[in-house]
PADREN-478549 format. One record per residue (C-alpha): x, y, z; residue in one letter; residue number from 1. Coordinates in Angstrom, 2 decimals. Last residue first. Layout:
REM PADREN-478549
(rotor (X Y Z) A NUM)
...
//
This chain:
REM PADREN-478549
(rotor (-11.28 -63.23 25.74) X 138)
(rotor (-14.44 -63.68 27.64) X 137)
(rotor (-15.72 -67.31 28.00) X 136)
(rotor (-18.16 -67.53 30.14) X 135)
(rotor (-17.43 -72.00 30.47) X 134)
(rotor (-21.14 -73.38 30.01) X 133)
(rotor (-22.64 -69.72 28.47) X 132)
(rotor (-19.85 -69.93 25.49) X 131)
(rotor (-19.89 -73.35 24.92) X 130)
(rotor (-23.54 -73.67 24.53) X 129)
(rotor (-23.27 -70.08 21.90) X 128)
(rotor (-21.24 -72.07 20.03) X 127)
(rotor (-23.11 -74.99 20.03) X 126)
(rotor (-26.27 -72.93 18.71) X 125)
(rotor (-24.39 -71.15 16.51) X 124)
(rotor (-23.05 -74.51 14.72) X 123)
(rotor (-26.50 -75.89 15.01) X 122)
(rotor (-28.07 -73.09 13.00) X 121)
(rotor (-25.13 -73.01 10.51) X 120)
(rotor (-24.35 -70.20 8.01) X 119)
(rotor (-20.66 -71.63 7.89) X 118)
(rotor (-18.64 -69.57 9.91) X 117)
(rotor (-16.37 -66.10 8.25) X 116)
(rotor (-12.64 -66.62 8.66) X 115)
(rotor (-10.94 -64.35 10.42) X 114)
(rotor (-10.07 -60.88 8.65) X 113)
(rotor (-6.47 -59.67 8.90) X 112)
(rotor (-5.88 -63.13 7.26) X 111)
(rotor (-5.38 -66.32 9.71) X 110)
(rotor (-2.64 -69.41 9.21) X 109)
(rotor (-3.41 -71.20 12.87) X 108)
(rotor (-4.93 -69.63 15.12) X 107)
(rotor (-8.84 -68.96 15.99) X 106)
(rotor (-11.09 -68.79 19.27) X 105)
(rotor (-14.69 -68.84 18.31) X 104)
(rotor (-16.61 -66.62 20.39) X 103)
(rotor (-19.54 -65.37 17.83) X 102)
(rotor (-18.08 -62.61 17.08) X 101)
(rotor (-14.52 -63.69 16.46) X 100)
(rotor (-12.03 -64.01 19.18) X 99)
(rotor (-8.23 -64.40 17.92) X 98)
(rotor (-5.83 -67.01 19.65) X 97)
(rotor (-1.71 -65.66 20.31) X 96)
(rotor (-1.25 -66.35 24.14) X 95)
(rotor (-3.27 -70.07 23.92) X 94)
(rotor (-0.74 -70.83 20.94) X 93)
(rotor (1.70 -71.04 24.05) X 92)
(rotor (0.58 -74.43 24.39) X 91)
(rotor (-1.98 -75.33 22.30) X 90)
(rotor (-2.67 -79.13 23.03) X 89)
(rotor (-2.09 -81.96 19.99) X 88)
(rotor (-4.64 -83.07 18.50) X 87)
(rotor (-6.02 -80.49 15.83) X 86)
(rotor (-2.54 -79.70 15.15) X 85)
(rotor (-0.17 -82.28 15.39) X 84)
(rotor (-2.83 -85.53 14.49) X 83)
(rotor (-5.52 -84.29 12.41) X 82)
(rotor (-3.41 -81.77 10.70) X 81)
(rotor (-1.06 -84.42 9.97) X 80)
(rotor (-3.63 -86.63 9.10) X 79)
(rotor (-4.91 -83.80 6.54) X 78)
(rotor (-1.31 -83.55 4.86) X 77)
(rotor (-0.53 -87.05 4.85) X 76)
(rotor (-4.14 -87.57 2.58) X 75)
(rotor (-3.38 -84.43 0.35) X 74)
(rotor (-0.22 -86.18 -0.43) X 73)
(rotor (2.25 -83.67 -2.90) X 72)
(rotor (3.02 -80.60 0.47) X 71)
(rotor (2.73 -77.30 -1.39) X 70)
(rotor (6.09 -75.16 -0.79) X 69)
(rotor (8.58 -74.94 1.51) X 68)
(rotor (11.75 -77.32 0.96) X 67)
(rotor (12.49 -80.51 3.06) X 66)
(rotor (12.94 -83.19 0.86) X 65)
(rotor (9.71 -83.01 -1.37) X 64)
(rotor (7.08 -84.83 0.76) X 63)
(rotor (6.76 -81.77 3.23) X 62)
(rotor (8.59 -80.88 6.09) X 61)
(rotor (8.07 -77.09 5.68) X 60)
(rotor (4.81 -77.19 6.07) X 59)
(rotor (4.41 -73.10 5.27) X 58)
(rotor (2.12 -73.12 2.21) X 57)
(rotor (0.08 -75.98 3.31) X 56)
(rotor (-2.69 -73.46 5.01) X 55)
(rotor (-4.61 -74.16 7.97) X 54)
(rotor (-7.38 -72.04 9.76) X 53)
(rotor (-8.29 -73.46 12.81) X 52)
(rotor (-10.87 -72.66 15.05) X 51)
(rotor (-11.93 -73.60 18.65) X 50)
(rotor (-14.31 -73.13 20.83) X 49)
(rotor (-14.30 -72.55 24.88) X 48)
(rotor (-12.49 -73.91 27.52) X 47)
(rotor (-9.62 -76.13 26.19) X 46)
(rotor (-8.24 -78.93 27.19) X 45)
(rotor (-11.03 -81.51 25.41) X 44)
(rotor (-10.74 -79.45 22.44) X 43)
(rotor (-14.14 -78.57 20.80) X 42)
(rotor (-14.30 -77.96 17.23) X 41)
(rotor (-14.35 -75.69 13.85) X 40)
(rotor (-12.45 -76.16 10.99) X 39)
(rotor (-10.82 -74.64 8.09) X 38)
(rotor (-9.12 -75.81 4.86) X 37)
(rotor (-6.88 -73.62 3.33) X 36)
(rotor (-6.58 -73.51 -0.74) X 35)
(rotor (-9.85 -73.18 -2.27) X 34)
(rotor (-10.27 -69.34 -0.39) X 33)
(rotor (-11.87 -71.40 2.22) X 32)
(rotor (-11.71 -74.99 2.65) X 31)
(rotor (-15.06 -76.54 5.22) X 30)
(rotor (-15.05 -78.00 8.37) X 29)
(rotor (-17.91 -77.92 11.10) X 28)
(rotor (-17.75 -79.03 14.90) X 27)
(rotor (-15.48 -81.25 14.87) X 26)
(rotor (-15.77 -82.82 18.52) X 25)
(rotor (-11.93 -83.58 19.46) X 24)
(rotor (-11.27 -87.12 21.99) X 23)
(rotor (-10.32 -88.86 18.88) X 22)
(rotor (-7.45 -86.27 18.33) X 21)
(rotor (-5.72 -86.48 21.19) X 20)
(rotor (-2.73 -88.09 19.63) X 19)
(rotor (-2.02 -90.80 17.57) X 18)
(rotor (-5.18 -90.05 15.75) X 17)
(rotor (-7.52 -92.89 14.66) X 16)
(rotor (-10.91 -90.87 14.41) X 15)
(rotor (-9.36 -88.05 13.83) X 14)
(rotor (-8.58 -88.92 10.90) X 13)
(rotor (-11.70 -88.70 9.51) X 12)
(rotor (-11.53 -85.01 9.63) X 11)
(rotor (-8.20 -84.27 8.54) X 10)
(rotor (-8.28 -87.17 5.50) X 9)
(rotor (-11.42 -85.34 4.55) X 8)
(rotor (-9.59 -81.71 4.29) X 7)
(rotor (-6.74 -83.00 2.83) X 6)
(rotor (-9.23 -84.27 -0.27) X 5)
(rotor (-11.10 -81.34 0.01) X 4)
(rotor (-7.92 -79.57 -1.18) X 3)
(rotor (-6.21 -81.50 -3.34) X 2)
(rotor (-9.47 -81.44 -5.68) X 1)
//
């Protein structure tokens, strides 16, 4: 499936990022709605936790000369999250990031409702680390 395929090249691409991606703790990952993949993680630059919602609709420099649309590589796609999303430092992101419940910080390609998290003891757990270490309170 395209999909999980993107969302593998994402995650082990990090590992080998040309940008800050190596120094990123994934969290959890997962694709909702079987078309954008999600994840979860800890930015080095960032107080707090992280989420990303991520969509291939709207790449519009994709594999097919420049028009919108679904991007062909699965494996390009997921590097480039790993590498120009993931990696890269918000910037004025920052002024447009969604709280959850739990304190996750989304952007990225959201509904009206975030995306729910993975019914994860750990994941709550880290969450709720990052949360009393830095008080966040957006």
């Amino acid at each position: 499936m395209w999909s999980h395929a993107a969302l593998y090249a994402a995650v082990t691409g990090l590992a080998h990022s040309c940008t800050e991606g190596e120094t990123v703790e994934m969290l959890a990952a997962w694709v909702d709605d079987a078309e954008c993949l999600c994840f979860v993680y800890r930015y080095p630059y960032f107080d707090g936790v992280l989420g990303l919602r991520r969509s291939d609709d709207d790449d519009d420099d994709d594999d097919d000369g420049g028009e919108s649309g679904a991007v062909a590589d699965p494996r390009s796609f997921g590097q480039d999250v790993a590498d120009f999303d993931i990696g890269e430092p918000l910037g004025t992101v920052v002024d447009r990031l969604r709280v959850d419940a739990a304190g996750v910080h989304w952007w990225g390609d959201l509904d009206e409702a975030l995306p729910p998290l993975p019914d994860s003891a750990r994941l709550r757990q880290v969450i709720a680390d990052a949360r009393g270490q830095w008080n966040v309170t957006r």
